[in-house]
ROSE-4610 file (N, C-alpha, C; in Angstrom, 1 decimal, always signed):
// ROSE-4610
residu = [X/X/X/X/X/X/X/X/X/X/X/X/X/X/X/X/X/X/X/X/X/X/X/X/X/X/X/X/X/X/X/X/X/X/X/X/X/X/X/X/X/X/X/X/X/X/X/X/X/X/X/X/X/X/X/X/X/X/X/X/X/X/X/X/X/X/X/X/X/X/X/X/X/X/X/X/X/X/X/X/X/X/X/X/X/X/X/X/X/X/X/X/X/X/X/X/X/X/X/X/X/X/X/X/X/X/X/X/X/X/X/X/X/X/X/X/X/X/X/X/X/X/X/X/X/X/X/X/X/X/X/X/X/X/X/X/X/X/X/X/X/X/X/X/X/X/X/X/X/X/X/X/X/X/X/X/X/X/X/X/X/X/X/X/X/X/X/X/X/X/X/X/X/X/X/X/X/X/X/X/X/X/X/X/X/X/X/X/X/X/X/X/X/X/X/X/X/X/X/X/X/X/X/X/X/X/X/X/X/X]
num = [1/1/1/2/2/2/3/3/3/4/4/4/5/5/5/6/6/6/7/7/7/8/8/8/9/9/9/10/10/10/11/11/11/12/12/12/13/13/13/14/14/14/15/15/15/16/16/16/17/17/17/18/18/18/19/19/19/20/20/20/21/21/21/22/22/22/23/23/23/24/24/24/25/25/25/26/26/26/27/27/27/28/28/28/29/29/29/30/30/30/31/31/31/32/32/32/33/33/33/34/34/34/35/35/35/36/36/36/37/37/37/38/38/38/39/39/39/40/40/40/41/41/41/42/42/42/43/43/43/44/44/44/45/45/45/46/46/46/47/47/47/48/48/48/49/49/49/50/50/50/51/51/51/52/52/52/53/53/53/54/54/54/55/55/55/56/56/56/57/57/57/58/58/58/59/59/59/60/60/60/61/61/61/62/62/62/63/63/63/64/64/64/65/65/65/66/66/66/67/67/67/68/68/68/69/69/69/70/70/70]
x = [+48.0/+47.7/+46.2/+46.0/+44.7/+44.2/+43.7/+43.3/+41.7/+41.5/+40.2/+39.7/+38.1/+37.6/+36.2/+35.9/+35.3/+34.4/+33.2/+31.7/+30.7/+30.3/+29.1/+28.4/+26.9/+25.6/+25.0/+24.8/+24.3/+22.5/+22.5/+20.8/+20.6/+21.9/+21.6/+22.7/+23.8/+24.9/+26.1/+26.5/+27.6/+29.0/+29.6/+31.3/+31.9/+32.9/+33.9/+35.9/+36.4/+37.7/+38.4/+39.6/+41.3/+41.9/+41.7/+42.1/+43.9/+44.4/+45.6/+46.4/+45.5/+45.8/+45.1/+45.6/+44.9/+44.6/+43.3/+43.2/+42.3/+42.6/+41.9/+40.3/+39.7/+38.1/+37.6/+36.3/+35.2/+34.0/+32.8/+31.5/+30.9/+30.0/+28.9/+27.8/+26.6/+25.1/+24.9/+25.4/+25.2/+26.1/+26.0/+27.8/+28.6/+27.7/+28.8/+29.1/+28.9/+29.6/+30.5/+30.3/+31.0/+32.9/+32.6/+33.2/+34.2/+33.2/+34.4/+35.1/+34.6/+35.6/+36.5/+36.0/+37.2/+38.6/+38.1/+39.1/+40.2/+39.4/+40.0/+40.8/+40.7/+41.0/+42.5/+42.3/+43.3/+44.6/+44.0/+44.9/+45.8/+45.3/+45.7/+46.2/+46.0/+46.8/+47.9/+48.1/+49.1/+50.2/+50.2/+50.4/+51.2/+50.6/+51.2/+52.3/+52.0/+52.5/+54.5/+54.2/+54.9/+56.0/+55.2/+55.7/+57.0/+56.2/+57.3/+58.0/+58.5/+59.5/+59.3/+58.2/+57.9/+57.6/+57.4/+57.4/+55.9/+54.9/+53.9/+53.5/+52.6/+51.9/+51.7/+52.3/+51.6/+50.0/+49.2/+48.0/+48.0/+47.4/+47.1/+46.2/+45.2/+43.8/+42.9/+42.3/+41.4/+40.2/+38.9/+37.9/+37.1/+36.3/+35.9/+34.5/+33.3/+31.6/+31.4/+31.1/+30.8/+29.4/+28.9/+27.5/+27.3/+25.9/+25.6/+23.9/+23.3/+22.1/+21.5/+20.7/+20.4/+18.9]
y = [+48.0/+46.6/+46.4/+45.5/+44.7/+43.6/+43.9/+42.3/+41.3/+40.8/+40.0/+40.1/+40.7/+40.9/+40.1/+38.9/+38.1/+39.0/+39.0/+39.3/+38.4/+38.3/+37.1/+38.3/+38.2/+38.7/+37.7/+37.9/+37.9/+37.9/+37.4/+37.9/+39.4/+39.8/+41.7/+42.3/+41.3/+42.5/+42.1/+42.5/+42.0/+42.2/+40.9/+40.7/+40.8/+40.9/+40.9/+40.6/+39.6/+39.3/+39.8/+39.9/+39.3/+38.5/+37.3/+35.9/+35.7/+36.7/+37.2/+38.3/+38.5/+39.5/+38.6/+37.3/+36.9/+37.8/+38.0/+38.7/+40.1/+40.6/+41.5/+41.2/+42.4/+41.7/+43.1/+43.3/+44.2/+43.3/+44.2/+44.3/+45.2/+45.3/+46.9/+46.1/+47.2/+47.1/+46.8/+47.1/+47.2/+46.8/+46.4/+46.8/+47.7/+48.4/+49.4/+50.0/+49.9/+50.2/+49.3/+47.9/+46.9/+47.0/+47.4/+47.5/+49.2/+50.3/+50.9/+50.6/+50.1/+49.5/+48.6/+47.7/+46.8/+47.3/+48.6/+49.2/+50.1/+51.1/+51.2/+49.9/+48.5/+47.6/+47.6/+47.1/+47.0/+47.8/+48.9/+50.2/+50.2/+49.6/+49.7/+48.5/+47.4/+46.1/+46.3/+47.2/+47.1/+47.7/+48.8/+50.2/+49.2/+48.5/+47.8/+47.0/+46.4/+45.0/+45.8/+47.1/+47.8/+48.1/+48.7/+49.2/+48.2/+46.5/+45.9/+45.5/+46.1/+45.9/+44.8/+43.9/+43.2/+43.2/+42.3/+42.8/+42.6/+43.5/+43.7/+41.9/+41.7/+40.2/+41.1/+39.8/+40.6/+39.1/+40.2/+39.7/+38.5/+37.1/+36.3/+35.2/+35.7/+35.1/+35.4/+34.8/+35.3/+34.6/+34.7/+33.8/+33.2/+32.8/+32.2/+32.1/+31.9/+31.8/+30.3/+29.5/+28.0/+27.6/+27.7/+27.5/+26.3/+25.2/+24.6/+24.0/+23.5/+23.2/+22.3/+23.7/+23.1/+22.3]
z = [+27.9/+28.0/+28.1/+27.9/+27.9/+28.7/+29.3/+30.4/+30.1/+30.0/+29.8/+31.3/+31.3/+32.4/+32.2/+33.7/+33.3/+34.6/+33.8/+34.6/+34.7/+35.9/+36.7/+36.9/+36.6/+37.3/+38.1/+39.2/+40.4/+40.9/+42.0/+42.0/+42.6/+42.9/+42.9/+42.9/+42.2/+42.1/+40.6/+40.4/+39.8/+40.0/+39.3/+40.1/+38.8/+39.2/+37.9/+38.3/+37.6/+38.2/+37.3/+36.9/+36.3/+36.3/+34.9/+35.4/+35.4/+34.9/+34.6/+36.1/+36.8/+38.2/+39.3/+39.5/+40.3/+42.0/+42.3/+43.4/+43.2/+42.2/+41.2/+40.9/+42.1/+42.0/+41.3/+41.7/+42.1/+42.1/+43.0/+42.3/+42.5/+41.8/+41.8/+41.6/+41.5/+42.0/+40.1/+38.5/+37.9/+36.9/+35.8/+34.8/+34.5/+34.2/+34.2/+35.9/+36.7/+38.0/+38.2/+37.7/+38.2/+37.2/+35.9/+34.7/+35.2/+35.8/+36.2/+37.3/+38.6/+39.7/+39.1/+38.4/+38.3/+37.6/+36.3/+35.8/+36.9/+38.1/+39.0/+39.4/+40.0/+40.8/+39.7/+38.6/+37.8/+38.1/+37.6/+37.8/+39.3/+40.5/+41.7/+42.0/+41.6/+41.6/+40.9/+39.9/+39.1/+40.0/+39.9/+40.7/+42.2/+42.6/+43.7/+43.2/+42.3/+41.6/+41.8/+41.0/+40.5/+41.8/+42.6/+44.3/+44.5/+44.4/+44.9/+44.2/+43.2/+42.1/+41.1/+41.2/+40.4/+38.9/+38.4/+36.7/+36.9/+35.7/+35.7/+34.5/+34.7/+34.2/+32.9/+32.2/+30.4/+30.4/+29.7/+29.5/+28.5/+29.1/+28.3/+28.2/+28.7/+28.7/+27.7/+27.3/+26.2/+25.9/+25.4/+25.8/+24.1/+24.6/+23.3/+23.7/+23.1/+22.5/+22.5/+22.8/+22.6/+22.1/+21.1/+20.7/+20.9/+21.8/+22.1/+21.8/+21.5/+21.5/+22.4/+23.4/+24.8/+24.7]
């Protein structure tokens, strides 16, 4: 599966969610730290999701570019 992972930079760190895993964080000092935690977070949100017998979320967020003239 595929999840859309939305990243905020920060004034020293970056975050990153699962708008589809609500609860599903990370951040790291960089992107790609932040990009592998969250891939871990995923992986262990699910893994839980699973535990309690629940059905795993199928992914359906998706984003889009909005060109604007500021």
């Amino acid at each position: 599966m595929k999840y859309l992972v939305v990243i905020e930079q920060g004034p020293s760190s970056y975050g990153a969610y699962v708008p589809d895993l609500p609860g599903c964080v990370a951040v790291g000092e960089s992107q790609a730290e932040v990009m592998e935690l969250i891939h871990e977070a995923i992986e262990f949100h699910l893994e839980g999701i699973r535990e309690e017998g629940l059905a795993v979320p199928q992914p359906h967020s998706y984003s889009e570019l909005v060109e604007v003239h500021a």
